[in-house]
C-alpha positions, 0 to 999 in steps of 0.5 A: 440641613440634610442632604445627599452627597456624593461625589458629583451629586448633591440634594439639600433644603436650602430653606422653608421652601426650597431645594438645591441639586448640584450635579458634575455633567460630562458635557459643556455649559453650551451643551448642556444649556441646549439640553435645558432650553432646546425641547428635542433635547430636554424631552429625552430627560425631562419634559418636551414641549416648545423651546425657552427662549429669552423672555418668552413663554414656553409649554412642558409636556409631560410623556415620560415613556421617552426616558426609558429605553425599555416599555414601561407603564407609568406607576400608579399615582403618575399617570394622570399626568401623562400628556399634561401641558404646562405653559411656563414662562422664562424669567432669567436668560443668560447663555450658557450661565443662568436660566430661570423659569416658572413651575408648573404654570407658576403654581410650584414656584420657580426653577433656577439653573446655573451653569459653571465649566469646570475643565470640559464638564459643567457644575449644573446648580438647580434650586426649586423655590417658593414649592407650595406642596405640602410633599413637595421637598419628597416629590420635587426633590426625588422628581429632579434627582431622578430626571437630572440622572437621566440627563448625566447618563444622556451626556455621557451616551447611556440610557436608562432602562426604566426611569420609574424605578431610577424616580422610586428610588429617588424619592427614597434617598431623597426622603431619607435625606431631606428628614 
């Protein structure tokens, strides 16, 4: 299977419809579940909206002018997903060890988050199954790479200047590796 690694990074195809990402995250599993469910929190690396909570459902906005420190338009292509609601509902709830939700409404499969301390850091393990995308190993892949950055520079006090280059980029390593 292709794959990027690094020391704290990982990307691989984990089967037909399905992507792995391992990151090492300067932060506790109990901070870093917050992150994932707490929407004040995952807004500043991913997608605001409402809070995941046990069995329920929760919304994801997409406004990704908050993950750059600098002003920065979206590109071309990404813009038509700025303030777009997805309502997604919560399939596995275990603090501070393994969240499950669905995928854009459901429609982009499912995304499982596991958490494991490792000293005072976490090993976060993020598998996106059941992708029905035809792009969507390139697409999802350089999309979570890029926004799991963010949340690594977050947790250790950094900001991003622009997250639309650090998602180009993404996309990039990601395709190459992904082949």
């Amino acid at each position: 299977m292709a794959e990027i690694e690094a020391s704290t990074k990982v990307v691989q195809r984990v089967g037909s419809d399905a992507i792995r990402l391992e990151r090492v995250l300067d932060a506790s599993p109990e901070t870093v579940w917050r992150y994932l469910t707490e929407a004040k929190l995952r807004e500043q690396w991913f997608m605001g909206g409402s809070d995941a909570v046990k069995g329920g459902e929760f919304e994801l906005i997409v406004d990704h002018d908050k993950l750059s420190s600098d002003e920065v338009p979206y590109p071309d292509g990404y813009e038509c997903f700025k303030g777009r609601i997805f309502k997604e509902k919560v399939l596995k709830f275990d603090p501070p060890h393994v969240l499950e939700t669905t995928f854009q409404g459901g429609e982009n499969g499912v995304v499982t988050y596991e958490l494991r301390a490792e000293g005072a850091k976490t090993r976060l393990v993020l598998t996106h199954s059941r992708i029905s995308s035809a792009s969507g190993f390139q697409d999802f892949g350089g999309g979570w790479n890029s926004h799991l950055s963010v949340l690594e520079k977050r947790l250790s006090g950094k900001a991003v200047k622009n997250f639309w280059d650090l998602h180009r980029i993404s996309r990039e390593e990601v395709a190459s590796a992904l082949r």
